[in-house]
C-alpha positions, 0 to 999 in steps of 0.5 A: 535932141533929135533921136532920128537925127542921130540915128541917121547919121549914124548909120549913115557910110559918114557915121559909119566910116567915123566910128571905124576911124575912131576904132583905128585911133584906139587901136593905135593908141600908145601907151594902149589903153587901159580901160574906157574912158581913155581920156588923151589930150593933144594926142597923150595920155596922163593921169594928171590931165585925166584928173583935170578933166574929170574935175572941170573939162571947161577950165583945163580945155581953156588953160591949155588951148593954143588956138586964135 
C-alpha cells in the first residue's frame, strides 16, 4: 500500500467528512456500543454474529448477503 495515497485521502475534506459520518453513525448506535471493535451487521448488533465474523468474515459475509 501506498502510505501518500492514504494520507492524502485522509486528510482530503472526502476523508475528512467520512470520518465524521462514521463518528455520527457510532453515536447513534443502538444499543450504544460497548466497546471497540462494535461489530454491526445489517445495521445490528449481536454476539452471535460477532462471533461469526471474528471466526470466518469470509463465510458469514457469504451466508448472509441477500445481494445479485
Amino acid at each position: 500500500m501506498d502510505w501518500n495515497v492514504i494520507d492524502k485521502c485522509a486528510n482530503s475534506d472526502e476523508g475528512i467528512k467520512l470520518e465524521y459520518d462514521m463518528a455520527i453513525a457510532t453515536e447513534n448506535l443502538s444499543p450504544a456500543h460497548q466497546y471497540v471493535p462494535w461489530i454491526v451487521s445489517n445495521g445490528q448488533h449481536s454476539s452471535s454474529a460477532e462471533n461469526a465474523i471474528n471466526s470466518n468474515m469470509v463465510k458469514y459475509v457469504c451466508s448472509t448477503y441477500q445481494g445479485s
